[in-house]
N, C-alpha and C positions, 0 to 999 in steps of 0.2 A: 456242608456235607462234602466229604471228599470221595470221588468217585476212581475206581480203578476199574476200567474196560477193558474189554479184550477188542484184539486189534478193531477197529472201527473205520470206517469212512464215512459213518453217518452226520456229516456237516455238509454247510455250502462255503464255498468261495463266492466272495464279492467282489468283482474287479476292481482296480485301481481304478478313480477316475483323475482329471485332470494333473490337480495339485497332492492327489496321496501319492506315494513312490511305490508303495507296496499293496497284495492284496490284502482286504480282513476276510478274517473264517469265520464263519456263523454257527453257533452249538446251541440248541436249546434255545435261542432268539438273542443270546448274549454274542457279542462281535469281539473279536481277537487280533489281535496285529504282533508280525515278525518282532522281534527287537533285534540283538545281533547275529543270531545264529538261523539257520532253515528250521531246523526240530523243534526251536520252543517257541509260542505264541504265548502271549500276557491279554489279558484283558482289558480292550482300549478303554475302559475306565480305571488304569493301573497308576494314573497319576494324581487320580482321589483316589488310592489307599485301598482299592480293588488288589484284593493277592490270587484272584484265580488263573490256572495258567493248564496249558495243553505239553504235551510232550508228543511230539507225532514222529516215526520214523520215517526212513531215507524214503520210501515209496510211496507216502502221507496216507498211512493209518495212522490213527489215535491211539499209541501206547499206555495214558495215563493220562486222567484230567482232573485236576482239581479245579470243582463247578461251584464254589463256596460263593457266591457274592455279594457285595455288599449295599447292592442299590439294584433297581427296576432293568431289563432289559431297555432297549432303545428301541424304537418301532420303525419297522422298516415297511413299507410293499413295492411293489413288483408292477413297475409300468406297461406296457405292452409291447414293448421293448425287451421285457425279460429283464430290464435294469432295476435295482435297487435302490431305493430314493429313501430316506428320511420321512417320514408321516410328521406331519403338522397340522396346526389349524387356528388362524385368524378369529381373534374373541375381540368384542367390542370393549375401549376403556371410557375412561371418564372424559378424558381428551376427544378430539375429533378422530384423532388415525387409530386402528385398529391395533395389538399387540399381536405378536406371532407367539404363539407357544407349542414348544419342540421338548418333549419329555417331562411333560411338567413345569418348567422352566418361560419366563416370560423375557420375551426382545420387541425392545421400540424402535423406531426410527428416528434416524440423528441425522438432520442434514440430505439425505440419500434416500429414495425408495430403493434402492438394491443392497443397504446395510443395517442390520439391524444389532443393535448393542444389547447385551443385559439389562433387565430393570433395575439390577442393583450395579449400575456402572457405576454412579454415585458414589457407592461403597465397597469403590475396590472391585468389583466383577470385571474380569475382563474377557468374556466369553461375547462371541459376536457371531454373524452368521451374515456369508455375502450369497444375495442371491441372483439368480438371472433374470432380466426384462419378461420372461415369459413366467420367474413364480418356483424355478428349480433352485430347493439349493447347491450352488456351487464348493461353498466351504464352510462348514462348520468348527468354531473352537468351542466346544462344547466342557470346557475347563473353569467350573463355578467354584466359590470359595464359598459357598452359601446352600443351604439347603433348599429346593424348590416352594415357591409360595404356595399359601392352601388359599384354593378358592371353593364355593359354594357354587353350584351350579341350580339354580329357581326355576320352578316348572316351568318357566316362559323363554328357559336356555340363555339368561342372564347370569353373569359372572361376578359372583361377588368375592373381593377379597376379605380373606379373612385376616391374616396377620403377616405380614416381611419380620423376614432374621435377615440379619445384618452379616457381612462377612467377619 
């Protein structure tokens, strides 16, 4: 659906942290990043084949937004810091250590409690996520060649997989 607004400011800005360079803008719960110019924002899932994109003027109203997208918002909340973090949450596997899953999306641990790779690293995934000793994520590559595994979730909040696609 392509949307044409009139001027707006109804978004958030989410500061840069550490290792982004720029800020993301948040519309609708979907997140946005610079590319080369100030006026247009793309859709930080624009390098899976996301075409939604903002056009904002020089004083950042939202002159035009195309809100087409082609996958789930990202989930975010609001620490008590007023900072923006990532939502996740630790599901138990078949293994001893537990899987982190960030969007649907499942990360193991390789070597490191503070690194967690794709479950389909195996197959080509190279999405990983570095986190802090206290449990924040730091950096996310949230860049999958695969579509998200389906799990079953059992009235006892057991996680059962259902089937992995391969990259």
């Amino acid at each position: 659906m392509r949307e044409r607004e009139r001027a707006t400011k109804d978004y958030k800005l989410i500061p840069a942290r550490s290792r982004q360079k720029k800020n993301l803008l948040m519309l609708n719960g979907y997140t946005f990043a610079q590319n080369h110019t100030p006026r247009l924002w793309y859709c930080s899932q624009k390098r899976n084949g996301c075409k939604a994109k903002i056009k904002m003027s020089d004083n950042g109203y939202i002159l035009r937004a195309d809100t087409d997208h082609c996958h789930t918002p990202p989930m975010y909340y609001i620490n008590k810091l007023g900072e923006y973090r990532l939502y996740y949450k630790l599901i138990p596997s078949r293994q001893k250590k537990n899987l982190l899953m960030l969007n649907g999306y499942t990360f193991a641990q390789n070597h490191s409690p503070r690194l967690w790779y794709c479950s389909q690293k195996r197959n080509g995934c190279k999405a990983k996520i570095n986190m802090s000793h206290k449990g924040r994520i730091l950096y996310a590559d949230k860049d999958h060649c695969h579509t998200p595994p389906e799990y079953y979730v059992t009235k006892t909040g057991e996680y059962v997989l259902m089937k992995s696609k391969k990259c």
